[in-house]
N, C-alpha and C positions, 0 to 999 in steps of 0.2 A: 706735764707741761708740753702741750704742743707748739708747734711754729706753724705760723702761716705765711704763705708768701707775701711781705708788703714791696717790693720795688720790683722792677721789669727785669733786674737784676737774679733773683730769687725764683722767679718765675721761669726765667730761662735756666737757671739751673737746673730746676724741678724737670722740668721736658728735658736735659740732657740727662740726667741720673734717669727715667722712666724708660727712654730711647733705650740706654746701654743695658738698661735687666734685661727690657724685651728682648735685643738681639742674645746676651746671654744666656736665657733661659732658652730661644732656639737655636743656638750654639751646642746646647748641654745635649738637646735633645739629637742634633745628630750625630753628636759621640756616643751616647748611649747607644743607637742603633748598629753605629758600626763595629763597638767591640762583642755585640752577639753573634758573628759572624767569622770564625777563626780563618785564618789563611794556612797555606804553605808557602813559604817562598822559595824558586827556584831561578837557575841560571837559563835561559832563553837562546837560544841562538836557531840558526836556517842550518838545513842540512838537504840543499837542492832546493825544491820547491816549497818545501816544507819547514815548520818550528816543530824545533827539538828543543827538550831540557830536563834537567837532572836538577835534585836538592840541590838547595843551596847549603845544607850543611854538610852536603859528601864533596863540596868541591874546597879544593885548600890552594890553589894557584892557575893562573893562567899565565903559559910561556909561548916566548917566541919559539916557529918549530924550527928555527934554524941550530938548535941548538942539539940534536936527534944525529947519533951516529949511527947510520946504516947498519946491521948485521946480515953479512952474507948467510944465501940458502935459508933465511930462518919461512917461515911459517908467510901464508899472503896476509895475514889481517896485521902483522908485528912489521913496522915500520923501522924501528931501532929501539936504542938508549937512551939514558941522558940521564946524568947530575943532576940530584933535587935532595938538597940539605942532607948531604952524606951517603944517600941513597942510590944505588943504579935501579932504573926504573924503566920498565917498557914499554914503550912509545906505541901506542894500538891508532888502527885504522875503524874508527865508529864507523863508518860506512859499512865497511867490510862486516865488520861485528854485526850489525843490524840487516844483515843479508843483502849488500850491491846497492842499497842506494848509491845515487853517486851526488857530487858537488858539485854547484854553480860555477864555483871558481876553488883554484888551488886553495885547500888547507894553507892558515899562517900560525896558527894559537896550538899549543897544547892544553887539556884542560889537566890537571891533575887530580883525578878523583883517589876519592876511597873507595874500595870495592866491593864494601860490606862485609869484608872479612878482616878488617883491620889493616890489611895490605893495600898502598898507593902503587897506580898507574896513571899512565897520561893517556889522552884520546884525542886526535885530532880532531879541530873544529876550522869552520873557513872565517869567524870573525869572534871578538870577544865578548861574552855572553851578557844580555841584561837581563839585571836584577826583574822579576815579575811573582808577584802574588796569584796564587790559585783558591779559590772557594773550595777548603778543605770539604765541604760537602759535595761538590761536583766532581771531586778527587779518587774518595773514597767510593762512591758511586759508579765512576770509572772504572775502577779497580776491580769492583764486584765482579762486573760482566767481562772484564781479561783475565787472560791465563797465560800470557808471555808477557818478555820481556819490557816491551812497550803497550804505554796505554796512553790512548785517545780520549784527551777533556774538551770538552767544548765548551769556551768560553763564555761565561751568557754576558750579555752587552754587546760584545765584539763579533758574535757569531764566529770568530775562528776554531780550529781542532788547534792543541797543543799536544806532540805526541811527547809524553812524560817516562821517561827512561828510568827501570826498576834496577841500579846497578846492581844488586846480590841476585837479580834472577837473570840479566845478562851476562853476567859470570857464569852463576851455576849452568846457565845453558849452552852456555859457549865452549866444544871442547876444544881442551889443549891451550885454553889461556890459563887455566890454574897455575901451570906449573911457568908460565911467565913470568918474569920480573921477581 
């Protein structure tokens, strides 16, 4: 048993239900495309002139740096301490770490990473990091062609460089931070 439209009533429904498949079905179709395409997502921030970022799953907090107690004579890239859920933890200079860049303006954030060894530290940063997605294929691509600590993705859309921070090889390459913190 079919129906067919008899009122202007029926008729206009019919054009509303047919509207809402089509938009639907291409609804459907650009989710499909965008879950063939995996990300990473990482924590974004400027370090000078430039974008810096690190995983977002190696990051577990972002603090204010006023919270950093100085230690005399220590090391130039070690900043200080600080309290972080029971932990004394060392306050590192990323700049320094990544060989003198320097910042636009004073350091305010600590970020708290993990350091790929299971052991947290903090890094200063000069603003609070956003959230940003990377096309795990231009990631790993990336990746091929470096052999330190940082690697250069290039955006596509945006044509920016993202310089993406390997924390277990800026450790392993960094001496005298191991025995940090």
């Amino acid at each position: 048993m079919t129906s067919t439209p008899r009122g202007p009533e029926e008729v206009q429904d019919q054009e509303v239900r047919t509207l809402l498949d089509e938009r639907a079905n291409r609804l459907r179709g650009r989710s499909d495309n965008t879950t063939d395409e995996s990300v990473l997502m990482v924590a974004e921030f400027p370090l000078g002139e430039e974008r810096y970022a690190i995983p977002l799953d190696s990051l577990r907090a972002a603090l204010p740096l006023r919270l950093v107690t100085p230690v005399p004579l220590s090391q130039p890239h070690v900043i200080g301490v600080l309290r972080y859920q029971g932990q004394v933890l060392a306050a590192l200079s990323l700049a320094a770490l990544l060989g003198g860049h320097g910042w636009r303006q004073d350091p305010a954030v600590l970020l708290v990473v993990e350091r790929g060894d299971g052991e947290l530290c903090a890094l200063d940063c000069e603003a609070i990091p956003r959230p940003l997605s990377m096309p795990t294929t231009a990631v790993e691509a990336a990746r091929a062609q470096s052999e330190g600590p940082v690697t250069q993705v290039l955006m596509s859309g945006s044509r920016q460089v993202i310089h993406l921070i390997d924390l277990p090889r800026l450790f392993a390459s960094t001496s005298g931070t191991r025995n940090v913190g």
